[in-house]
N, C-alpha and C positions, 0 to 999 in steps of 0.2 A: 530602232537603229540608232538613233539619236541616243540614249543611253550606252548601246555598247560603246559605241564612239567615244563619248565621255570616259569612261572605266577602262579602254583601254589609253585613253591620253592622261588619264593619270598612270597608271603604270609607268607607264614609260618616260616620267618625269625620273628627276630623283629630289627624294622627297623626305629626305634626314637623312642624319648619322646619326647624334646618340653615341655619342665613341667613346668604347670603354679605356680607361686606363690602366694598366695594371704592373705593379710593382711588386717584384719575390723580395724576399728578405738576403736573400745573395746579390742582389743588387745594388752597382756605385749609388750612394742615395746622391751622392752631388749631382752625379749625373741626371739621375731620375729628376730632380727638382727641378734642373734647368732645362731638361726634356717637358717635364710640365708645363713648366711659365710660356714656353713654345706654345705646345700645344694647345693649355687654353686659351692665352693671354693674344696670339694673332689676331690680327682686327677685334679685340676687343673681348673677345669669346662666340662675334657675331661672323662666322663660319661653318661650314658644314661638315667639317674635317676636324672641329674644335674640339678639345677632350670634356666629355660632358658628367663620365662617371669614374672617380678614380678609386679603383681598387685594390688595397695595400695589403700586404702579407701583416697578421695581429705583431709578430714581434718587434716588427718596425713603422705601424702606422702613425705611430702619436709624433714619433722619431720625425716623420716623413712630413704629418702635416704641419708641425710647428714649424717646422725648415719651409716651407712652402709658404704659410702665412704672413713669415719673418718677410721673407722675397716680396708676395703681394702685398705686404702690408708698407711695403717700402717705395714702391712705385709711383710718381707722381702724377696726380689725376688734375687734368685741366685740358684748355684749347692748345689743341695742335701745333696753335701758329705762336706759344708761346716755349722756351728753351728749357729742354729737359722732360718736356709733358710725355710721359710714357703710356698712360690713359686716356681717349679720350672721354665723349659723350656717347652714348649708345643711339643709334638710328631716329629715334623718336619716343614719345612722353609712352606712347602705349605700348611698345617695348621694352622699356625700363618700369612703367608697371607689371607686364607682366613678372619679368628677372625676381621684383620686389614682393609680386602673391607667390613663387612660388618658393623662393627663402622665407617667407612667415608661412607656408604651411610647414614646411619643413621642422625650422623653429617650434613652432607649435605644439608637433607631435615626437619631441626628445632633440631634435639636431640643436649642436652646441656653437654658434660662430665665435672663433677665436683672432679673428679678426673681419672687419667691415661691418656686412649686413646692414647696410643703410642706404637709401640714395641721397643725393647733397642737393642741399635747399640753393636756391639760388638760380640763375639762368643757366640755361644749358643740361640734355638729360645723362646727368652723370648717376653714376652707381659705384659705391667703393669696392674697390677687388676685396673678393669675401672668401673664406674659406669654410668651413662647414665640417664638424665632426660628429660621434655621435648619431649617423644618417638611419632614419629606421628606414624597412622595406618599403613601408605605406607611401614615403616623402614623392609626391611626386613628381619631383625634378629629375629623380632617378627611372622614372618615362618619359618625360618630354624632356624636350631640346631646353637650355635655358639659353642660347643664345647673349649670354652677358657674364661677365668675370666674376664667379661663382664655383669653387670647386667645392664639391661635395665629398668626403672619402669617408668610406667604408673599409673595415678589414676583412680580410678570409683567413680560412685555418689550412686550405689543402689548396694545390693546384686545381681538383676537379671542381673547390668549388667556384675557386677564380672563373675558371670558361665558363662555369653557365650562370654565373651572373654576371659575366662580360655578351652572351649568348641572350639575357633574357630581356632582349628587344625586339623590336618587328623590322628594325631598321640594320643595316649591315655594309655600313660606309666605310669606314676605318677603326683601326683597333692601334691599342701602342702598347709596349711588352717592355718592360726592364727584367734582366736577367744576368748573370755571366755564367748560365749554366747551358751548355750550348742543345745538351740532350732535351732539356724541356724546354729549350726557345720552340724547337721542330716541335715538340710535340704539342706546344700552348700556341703557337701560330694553325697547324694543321688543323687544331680544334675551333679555332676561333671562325664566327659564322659573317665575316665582312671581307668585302673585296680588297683590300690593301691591309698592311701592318706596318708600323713602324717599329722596328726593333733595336732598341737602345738608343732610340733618337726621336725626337717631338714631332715633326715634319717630316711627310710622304713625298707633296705633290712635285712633281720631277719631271718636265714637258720630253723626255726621252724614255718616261714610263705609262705603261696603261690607268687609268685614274677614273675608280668609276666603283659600284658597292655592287650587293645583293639583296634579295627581300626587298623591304619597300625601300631602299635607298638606290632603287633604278635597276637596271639593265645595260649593258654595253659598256663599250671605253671609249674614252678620250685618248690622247695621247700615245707613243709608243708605237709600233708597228699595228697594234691590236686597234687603235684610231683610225690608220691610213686605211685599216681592212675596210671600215665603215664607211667608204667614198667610192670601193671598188666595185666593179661587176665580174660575179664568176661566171664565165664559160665552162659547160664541159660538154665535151664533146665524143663519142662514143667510136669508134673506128671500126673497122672491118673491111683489111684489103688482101 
């Protein structure tokens, strides 16, 4: 008993995102970059909502992640309480190690950092906004969460293959979509296996929307009419007069 108990109070946590990012080649890149920095760069990249894997159309990825390294690589990393610090420290030493093994496997096994990939010596656990190209399948960052200012990008050749490597997670928190093609927004959102999307825009969360994934990134909502459900009691009542 004691075991179901457990297995069903993990379930019903939510328990990652893992959120893909993905960019067409018809897409504003201004847009997209400054949708990115959103997305990862909030609290650090340490969120649940944070873009973990970004996926770019081949004919504009190198386009895409230089513009995006240009940006992270320009951000100033330091304490909070100092003017202009748009970085700060990551949570603790053992979370900025982790961020740190898993850009040197990456590294390792082909990925290119064009900008960061280092932590900084000195007090305080900082980590330089990294950008990461080159990503092969094996990298493991592209399964687990890195939780730390790390964008990894990858390109595709086709929209199908966008969804199912946007799809090839266990997790299904949030997704984010650049497009100006409105037919394959519907159709790459419809395909996409996470409870929210951001479509042409970094940031979902919206206390007047439901906020909440699928797969192991939980069950239920927050938020929205679809929240207030989860406080209520249904009656129903059967009649015959």
């Amino acid at each position: 008993m004691a075991q179901a108990s457990d297995a069903l109070l993990r379930l019903s946590m939510e328990l990652g995102g893992n959120a893909p990012f993905i960019v067409f080649d018809d897409a504003d890149l201004d847009a997209a970059v400054q949708g990115a920095l959103i997305a990862k760069m909030r609290n650090i990249g340490e969120a649940c909502t944070a873009a973990n894997r970004f996926h770019v159309a081949a004919p504009v990825a190198e386009q895409f992640a230089e513009r995006l390294a240009e940006k992270m690589g320009a951000m100033k990393v330091g304490r909070g309480t100092e003017d202009g610090v748009e970085v700060g420290p990551l949570i603790d030493d053992t979370q900025r190690q982790k961020v740190a093994e898993l850009v040197d496997d990456a590294v390792g096994k082909g990925a290119h950092a064009i900008v960061g990939g280092h932590s900084r010596d000195g007090a305080g656990y900082f980590y330089d906004p990294t950008v990461l190209t080159e990503v092969p399948d094996s990298a493991e960052l592209l399964t687990e969460e890195i939780f730390g200012p790390v964008a990894p990008v990858k390109g595709f050749d086709s929209e199908e293959e966008a969804i199912a490597a946007a799809n090839d997670t266990e997790y299904g928190l949030v997704a984010y979509v650049f497009t100006n093609d409105l037919k394959r927004a519907l159709r790459v959102v419809e395909g996409l296996e996470t409870g929210m999307v951001g479509l042409n825009q970094g940031m979902v969360s919206n206390p007047a929307a439901p906020f909440g994934g699928i797969k192991q990134s939980g069950f239920g909502r927050e938020g929205g009419p679809e929240g207030i459900e989860e406080y209520l009691e249904t009656k129903y009542v059967a009649v015959n007069l």
